[in-house]
Residue, then its C-alpha position, 0 to 999 in steps of 0.5 A: x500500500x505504502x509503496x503504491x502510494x509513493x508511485x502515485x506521488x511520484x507520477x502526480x509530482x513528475x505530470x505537476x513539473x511537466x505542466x510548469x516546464x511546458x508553461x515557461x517563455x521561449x521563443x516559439x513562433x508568435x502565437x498572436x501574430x496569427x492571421x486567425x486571432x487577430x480579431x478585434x471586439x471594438x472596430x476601429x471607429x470606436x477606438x478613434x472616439x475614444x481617442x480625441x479630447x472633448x470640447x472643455x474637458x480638462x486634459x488631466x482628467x482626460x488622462x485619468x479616465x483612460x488610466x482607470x479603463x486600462x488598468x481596470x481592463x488588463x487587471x481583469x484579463x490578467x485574473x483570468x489566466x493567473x493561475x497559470x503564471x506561477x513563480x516556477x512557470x514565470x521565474x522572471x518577468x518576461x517579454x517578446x524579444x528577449x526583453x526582461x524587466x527588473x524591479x526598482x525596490x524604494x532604495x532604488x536597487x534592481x531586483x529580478x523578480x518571478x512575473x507573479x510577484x512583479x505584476x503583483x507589485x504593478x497593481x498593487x503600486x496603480x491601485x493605491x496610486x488611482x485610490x491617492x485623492x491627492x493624485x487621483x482627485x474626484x472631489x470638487x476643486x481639488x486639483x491634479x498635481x503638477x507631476x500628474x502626467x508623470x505618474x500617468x507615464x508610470x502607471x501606463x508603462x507598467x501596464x504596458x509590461x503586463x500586456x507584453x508578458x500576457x502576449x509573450x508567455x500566456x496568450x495560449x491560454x488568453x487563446x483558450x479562454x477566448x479572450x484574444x479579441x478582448x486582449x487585442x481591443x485594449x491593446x489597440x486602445x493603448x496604442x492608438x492612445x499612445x500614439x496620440x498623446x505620447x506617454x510610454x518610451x518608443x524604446x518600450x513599445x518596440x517589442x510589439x511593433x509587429x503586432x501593431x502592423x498585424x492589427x494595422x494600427x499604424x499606417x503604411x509606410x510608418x517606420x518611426x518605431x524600429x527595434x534596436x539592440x540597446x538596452x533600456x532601463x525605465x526609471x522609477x519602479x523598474x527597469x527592462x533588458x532586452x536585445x533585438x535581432x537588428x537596428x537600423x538608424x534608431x537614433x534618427x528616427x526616435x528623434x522624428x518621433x519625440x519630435x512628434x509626440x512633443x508638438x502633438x502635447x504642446x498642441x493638447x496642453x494649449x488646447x486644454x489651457x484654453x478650454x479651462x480658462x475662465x473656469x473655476x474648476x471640474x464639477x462634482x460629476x466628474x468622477x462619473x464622467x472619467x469613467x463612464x465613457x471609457x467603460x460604456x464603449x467596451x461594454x457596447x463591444x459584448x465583452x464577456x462575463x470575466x472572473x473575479x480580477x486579481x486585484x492589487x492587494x491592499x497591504x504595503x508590498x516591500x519596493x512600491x513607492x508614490 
């Protein structure tokens, strides 16, 4: 009997350590890239209205309704496949193209941290930021702080982490569960946003450039993204490491864009600046309103039921900081 019982645990314990191996990142064709799964929920005029800033709508605030739909969204995507991103499966915090991402801890030290513990650390660190009223206001006349698009940059490149780990080493199971379309939606959504707006580094979101050409969410002819062989370290909470296959003329052509990015933000703060003047402040509605036009447009898409999120847990984790 006992030694019966001990084949069994042997045989649970070998079919357990083949399930994690076989869940480990490689480097196997892309699984996204597939002309079959690059659907999409919203089509793309929806996208586009939720893009352009309204008439007299405050910049800022424009800014956090976006970041609250997007965190909210890729928080709930990421809970459906959770459980099989383990320390053992993801011992590092992986991305296309080689690409790690490092924890900054409070002191500013580099940590290499399985991928369930960095993400955990991502929502943990945006939920208490969008929870801040100080940082987050949602109460009539308290203002946004000055630094508030920097913190919106954060958060976004955080995010933005998430989704390239969610495409790298679980869309087979995003595939599974028949959420690709959904995954697809919101990341055009943050590209087409950042696109506008110019909040995440080009030096991030070159691992996704072909993604983006797949779903045609750059226009022909556009070279402004190239995948370069440098390394790149983000500046705050964390850090990323990567090397590409190739680099052709990046330094000019990141140039071009920063360029871009800095005309299409002088021209929105102007526009926002005129907008305001004149005005004593939102009104009390405003924390209905940052929400409700980010959220109605994807429920209008019939996303499906999800389970429960794994939401940001509510205790201080060691290296998240404001």
């Amino acid at each position: 009997m006992f030694n019966r019982m001990h084949r069994l645990s042997r045989h649970w314990k070998a079919r357990r350590k083949d399930r994690e191996l076989s869940s480990l990142c490689s480097d196997d064709p892309k699984l996204y890239l597939e002309e079959g799964l690059l659907e999409r929920k919203c089509p793309d005029i929806d996208l586009q209205v939720l893009l352009e800033l309204p008439p007299g709508l405050d910049y800022n605030e424009w800014l956090a309704s976006h970041t609250l739909a997007f965190f909210d969204h890729i928080n709930l995507i990421y809970g459906t496949i959770s459980e099989f991103c383990t320390m053992s499966g993801c011992p590092e915090m992986t991305g296309p193209g080689l690409r790690t991402y490092l924890w900054f801890d409070e002191k500013g030290k580099k940590t290499r941290v399985a991928a369930p513990q960095y993400i955990d650390y991502v929502m943990t660190f945006t939920q208490k930021t969008i929870s801040d009223e100080s940082i987050f206001p949602t109460k009539y006349a308290n203002d946004f702080p000055s630094s508030f698009e920097s913190i919106v940059r954060k958060i976004l490149r955080l995010l933005f982490h998430v989704l390239a780990h969610l495409y790298h080493c679980h869309f087979r199971e995003v595939v599974l569960l028949n959420l690709h379309a959904h995954l697809n939606c919101v990341f055009a959504h943050l590209t087409l946003f950042n696109a506008r707006f110019c909040l995440i580094d080009s030096k991030e979101t070159e691992i996704l450039h072909d993604l983006v050409v797949a779903l045609k969410l750059q226009p022909e002819g556009d070279v402004s993204h190239t995948e370069t062989s440098s390394t790149t370290g983000g500046t705050g909470n964390t850090g990323s490491t990567g090397s590409s296959s190739a680099a052709v003329g990046s330094a000019q052509q990141t140039a071009t864009t920063t360029e871009s990015c800095e005309a299409a933000n002088t021209t929105t703060a102007s526009s926002s600046s005129s907008q305001s003047s004149g005005s004593t402040g939102l009104p009390s509605t405003s924390v209905q309103r940052r929400s409700s036009r980010c959220e109605d447009s994807y429920l209008q898409c019939e996303v499906p039921l999800l389970n429960e999120p794994l939401m940001g847990r509510q205790e201080t984790v060691a290296g998240v900081s404001h």
